[in-house]
C-alpha positions as CSV (number, residue, x, y, z in Angstrom):
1,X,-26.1,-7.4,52.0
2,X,-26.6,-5.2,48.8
3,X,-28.7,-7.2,45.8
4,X,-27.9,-6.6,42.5
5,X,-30.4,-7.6,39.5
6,X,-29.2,-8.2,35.9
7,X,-31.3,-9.2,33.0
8,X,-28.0,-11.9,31.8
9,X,-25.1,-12.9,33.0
10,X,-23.4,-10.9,30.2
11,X,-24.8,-7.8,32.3
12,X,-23.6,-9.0,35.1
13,X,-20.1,-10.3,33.7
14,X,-19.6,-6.5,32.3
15,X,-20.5,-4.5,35.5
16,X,-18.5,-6.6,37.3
17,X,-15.3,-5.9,34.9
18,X,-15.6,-2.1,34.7
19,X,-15.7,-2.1,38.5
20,X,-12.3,-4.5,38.7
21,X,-11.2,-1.7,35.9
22,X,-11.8,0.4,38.6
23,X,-10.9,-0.9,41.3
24,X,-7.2,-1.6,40.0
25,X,-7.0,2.1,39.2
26,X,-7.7,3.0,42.7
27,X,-5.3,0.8,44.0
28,X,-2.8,-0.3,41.6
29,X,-1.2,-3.4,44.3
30,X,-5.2,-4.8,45.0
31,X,-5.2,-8.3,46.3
32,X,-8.0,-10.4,44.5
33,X,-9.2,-13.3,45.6
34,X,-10.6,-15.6,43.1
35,X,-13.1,-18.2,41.8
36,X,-13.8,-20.8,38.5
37,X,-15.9,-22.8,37.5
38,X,-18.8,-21.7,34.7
39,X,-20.4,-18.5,36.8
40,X,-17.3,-16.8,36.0
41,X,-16.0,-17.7,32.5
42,X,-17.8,-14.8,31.1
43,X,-16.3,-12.1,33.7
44,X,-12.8,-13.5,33.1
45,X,-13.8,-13.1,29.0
46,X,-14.2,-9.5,29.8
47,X,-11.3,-9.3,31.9
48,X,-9.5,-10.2,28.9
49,X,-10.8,-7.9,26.4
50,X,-10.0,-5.1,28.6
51,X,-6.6,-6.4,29.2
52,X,-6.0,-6.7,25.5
53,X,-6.8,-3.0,25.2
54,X,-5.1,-1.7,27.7
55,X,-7.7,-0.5,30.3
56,X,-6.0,-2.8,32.9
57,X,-2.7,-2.8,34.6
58,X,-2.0,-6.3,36.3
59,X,1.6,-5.4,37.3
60,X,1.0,-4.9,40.7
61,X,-2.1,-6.9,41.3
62,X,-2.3,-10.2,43.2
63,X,-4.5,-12.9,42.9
64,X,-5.4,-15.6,45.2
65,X,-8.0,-18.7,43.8
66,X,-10.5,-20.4,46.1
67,X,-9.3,-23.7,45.5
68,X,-8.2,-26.7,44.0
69,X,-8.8,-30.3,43.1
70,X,-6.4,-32.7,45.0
71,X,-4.2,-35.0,42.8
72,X,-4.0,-32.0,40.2
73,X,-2.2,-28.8,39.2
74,X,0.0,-27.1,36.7
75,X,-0.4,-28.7,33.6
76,X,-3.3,-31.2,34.4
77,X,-6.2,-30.4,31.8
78,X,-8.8,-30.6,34.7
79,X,-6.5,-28.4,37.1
80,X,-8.2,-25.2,38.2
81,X,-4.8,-23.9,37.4
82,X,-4.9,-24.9,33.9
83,X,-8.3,-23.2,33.8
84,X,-7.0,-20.1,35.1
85,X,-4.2,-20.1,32.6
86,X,-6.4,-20.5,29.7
87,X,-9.2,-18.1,31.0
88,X,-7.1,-15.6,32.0
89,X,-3.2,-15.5,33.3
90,X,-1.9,-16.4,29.6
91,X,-3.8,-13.4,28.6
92,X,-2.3,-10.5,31.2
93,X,1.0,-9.2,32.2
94,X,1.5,-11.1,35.4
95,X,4.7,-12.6,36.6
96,X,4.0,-16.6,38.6
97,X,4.8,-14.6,42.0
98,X,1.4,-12.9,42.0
99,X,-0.3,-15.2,41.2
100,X,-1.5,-17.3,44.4
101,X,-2.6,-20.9,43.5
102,X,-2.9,-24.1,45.8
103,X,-1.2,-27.3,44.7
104,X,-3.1,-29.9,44.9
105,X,-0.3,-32.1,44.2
106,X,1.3,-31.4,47.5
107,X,3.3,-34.3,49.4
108,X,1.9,-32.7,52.5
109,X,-1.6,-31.3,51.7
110,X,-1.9,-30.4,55.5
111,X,1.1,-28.2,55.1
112,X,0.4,-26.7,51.9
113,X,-2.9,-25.1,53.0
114,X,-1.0,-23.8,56.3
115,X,1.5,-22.1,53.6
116,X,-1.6,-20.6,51.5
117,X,-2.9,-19.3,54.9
118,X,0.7,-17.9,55.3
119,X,0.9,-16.1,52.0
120,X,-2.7,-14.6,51.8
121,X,-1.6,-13.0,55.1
122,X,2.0,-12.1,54.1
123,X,0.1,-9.9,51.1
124,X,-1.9,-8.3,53.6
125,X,-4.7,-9.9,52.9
126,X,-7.7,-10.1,50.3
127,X,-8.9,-6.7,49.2
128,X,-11.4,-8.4,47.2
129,X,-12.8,-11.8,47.1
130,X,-14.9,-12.9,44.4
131,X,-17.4,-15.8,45.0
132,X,-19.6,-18.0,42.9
133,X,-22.0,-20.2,44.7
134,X,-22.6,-23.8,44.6
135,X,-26.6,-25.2,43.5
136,X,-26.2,-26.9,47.4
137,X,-25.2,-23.7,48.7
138,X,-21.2,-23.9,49.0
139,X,-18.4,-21.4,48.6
140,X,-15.3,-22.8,47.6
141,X,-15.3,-26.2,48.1
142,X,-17.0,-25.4,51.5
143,X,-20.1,-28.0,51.8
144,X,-22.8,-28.5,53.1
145,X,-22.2,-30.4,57.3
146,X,-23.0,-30.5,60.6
147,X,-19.5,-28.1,61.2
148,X,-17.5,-25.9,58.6
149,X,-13.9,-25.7,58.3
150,X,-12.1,-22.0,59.5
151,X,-9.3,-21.9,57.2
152,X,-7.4,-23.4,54.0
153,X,-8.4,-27.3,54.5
154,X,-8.4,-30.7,52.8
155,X,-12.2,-30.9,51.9
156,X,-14.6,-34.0,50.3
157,X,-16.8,-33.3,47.9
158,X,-20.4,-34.0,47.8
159,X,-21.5,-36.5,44.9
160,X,-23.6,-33.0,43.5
161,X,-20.5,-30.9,43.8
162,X,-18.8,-33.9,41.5
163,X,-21.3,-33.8,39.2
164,X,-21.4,-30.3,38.8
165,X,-17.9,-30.4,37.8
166,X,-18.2,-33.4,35.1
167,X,-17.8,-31.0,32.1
168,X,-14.0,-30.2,33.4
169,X,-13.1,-33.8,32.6
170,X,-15.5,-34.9,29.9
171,X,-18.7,-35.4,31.7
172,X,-17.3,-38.2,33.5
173,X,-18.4,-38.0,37.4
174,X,-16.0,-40.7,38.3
175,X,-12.8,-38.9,36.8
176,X,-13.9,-35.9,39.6
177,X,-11.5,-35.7,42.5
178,X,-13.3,-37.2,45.5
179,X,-11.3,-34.2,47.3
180,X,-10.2,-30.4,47.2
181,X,-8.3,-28.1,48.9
182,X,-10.4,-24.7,49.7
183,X,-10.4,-21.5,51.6
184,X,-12.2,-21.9,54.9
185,X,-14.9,-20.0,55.3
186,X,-13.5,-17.4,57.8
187,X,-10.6,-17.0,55.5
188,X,-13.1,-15.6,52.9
189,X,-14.6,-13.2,55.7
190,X,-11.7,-11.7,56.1
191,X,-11.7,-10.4,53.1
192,X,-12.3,-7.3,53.3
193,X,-15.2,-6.5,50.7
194,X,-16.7,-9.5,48.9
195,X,-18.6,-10.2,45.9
196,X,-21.3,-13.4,45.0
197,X,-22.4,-14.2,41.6
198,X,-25.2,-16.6,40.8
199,X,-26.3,-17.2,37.4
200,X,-29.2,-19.1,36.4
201,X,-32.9,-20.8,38.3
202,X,-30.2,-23.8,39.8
203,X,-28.7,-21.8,42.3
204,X,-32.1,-19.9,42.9
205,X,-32.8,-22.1,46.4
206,X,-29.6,-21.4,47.7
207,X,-29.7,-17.4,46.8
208,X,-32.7,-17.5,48.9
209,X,-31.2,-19.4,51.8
210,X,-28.6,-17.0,51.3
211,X,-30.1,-13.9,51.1
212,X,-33.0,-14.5,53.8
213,X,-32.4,-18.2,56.0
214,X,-30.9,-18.9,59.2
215,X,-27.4,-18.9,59.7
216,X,-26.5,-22.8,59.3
217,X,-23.5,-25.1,58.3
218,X,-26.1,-26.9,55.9
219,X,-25.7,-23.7,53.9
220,X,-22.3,-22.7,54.2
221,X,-23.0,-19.7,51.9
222,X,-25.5,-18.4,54.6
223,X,-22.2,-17.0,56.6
224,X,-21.5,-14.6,54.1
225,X,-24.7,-12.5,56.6
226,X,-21.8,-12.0,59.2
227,X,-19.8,-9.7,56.6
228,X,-20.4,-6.0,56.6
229,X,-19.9,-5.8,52.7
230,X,-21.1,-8.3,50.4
231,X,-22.8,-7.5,47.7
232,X,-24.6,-10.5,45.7
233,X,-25.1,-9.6,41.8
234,X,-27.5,-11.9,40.5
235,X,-29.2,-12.8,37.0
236,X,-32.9,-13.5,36.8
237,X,-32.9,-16.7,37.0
238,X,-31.0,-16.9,40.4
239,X,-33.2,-14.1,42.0
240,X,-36.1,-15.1,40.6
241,X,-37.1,-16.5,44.1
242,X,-36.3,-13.2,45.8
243,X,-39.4,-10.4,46.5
């Protein structure tokens, strides 16, 4: 696993863009896979400044988001696909067909991760995954347990996982889906080359079981070990428990 240290997440945000910039230009059809939440509001604020001046072609590109809160989607102000509009789609020349979103208002939730498992595979899979990490250690909504799901899966979140994601719907805990659809975690390892960010001392505990602990469901981000390219880039409050 490479480690990256930045002095702020703005570092971080803006390394990370100019090598999407990149990236894109190397292969204009790339297949991203995605994340929210606040590690990555200021990478998708650079996304857009570079999109607004042209130093980014999304024509070609698709995108594929970690998850989603059950109960919610287009339009819902709490949606991860709302927040994804509003952070970056409404802000790049993408058609809806590449973009890659799970509904979480699904009759059949069971069916609609099958058909996300279907359509990441049918694009040939993720080029590159982009991950935050949870203070508890999950990816996605991949938490902490005695066993970890494989693939696209109906998932209950931890009360701490909630809580972390009172801002979205007015710092009100109880308004937090109780449940989410994710990636599994061996649908993330297949992507081919993946990225973690971790921003601030919170998710300092869980960089260091990532980086150096045992292999363990308890700390689901600890698989990423298996993956012959992962590079975490970090800020110094999340490394600052690292040698």
């Amino acid at each position: 696993m490479l480690i990256e240290r930045f002095d702020t997440d703005e570092v971080l945000a803006s390394t990370l863009a100019t090598r999407l910039i990149d990236a894109i230009s190397l292969n204009p059809r790339l297949v991203l896979g995605l994340p929210t939440g606040r590690t990555p509001v200021a990478l998708y604020r650079e996304l857009r400044w570079h999109s607004q001046r042209g130093h980014l072609d999304w024509s070609h590109v698709r995108t594929f988001n970690l998850d989603e809160f059950v109960g919610l989607g287009a339009g819902d102000p709490g949606s991860y696909r709302s927040y994804m509009q509003a952070a970056l789609f409404d802000h790049v020349r993408m058609t809806p067909e590449q973009i890659g979103m799970l509904d979480g208002r699904a009759p059949n939730l069971v069916a609609e991760c099958a058909r996300y498992e279907r359509a990441i595979a049918q694009a040939g899979g993720i080029d590159l995954q982009i991950l935050g990490i949870g203070a508890n250690g999950h990816i996605g909504f991949n938490e902490p347990g005695d066993t970890l799901e494989a693939e696209t899966h109906v998932a209950e979140l931890r009360a701490e996982t909630r809580r972390a994601n009172a801002g979205w719907f007015g710092g009100d805990t109880t308004q937090v889906p109780s449940h989410a659809l994710s990636m599994g975690i061996a649908t993330i390892l297949r992507g081919r080359e993946i990225v973690l960010m971790a921003t601030g001392a919170g998710k300092q505990d869980a960089v260091a079981g990532l980086v150096n602990g045992q292999l363990t469901p308890r700390l689901p981000a600890s698989f990423l070990q298996l993956h012959p390219r992962v590079t975490a880039m970090l800020d110094r409050g999340a490394a600052q428990r690292l040698a």
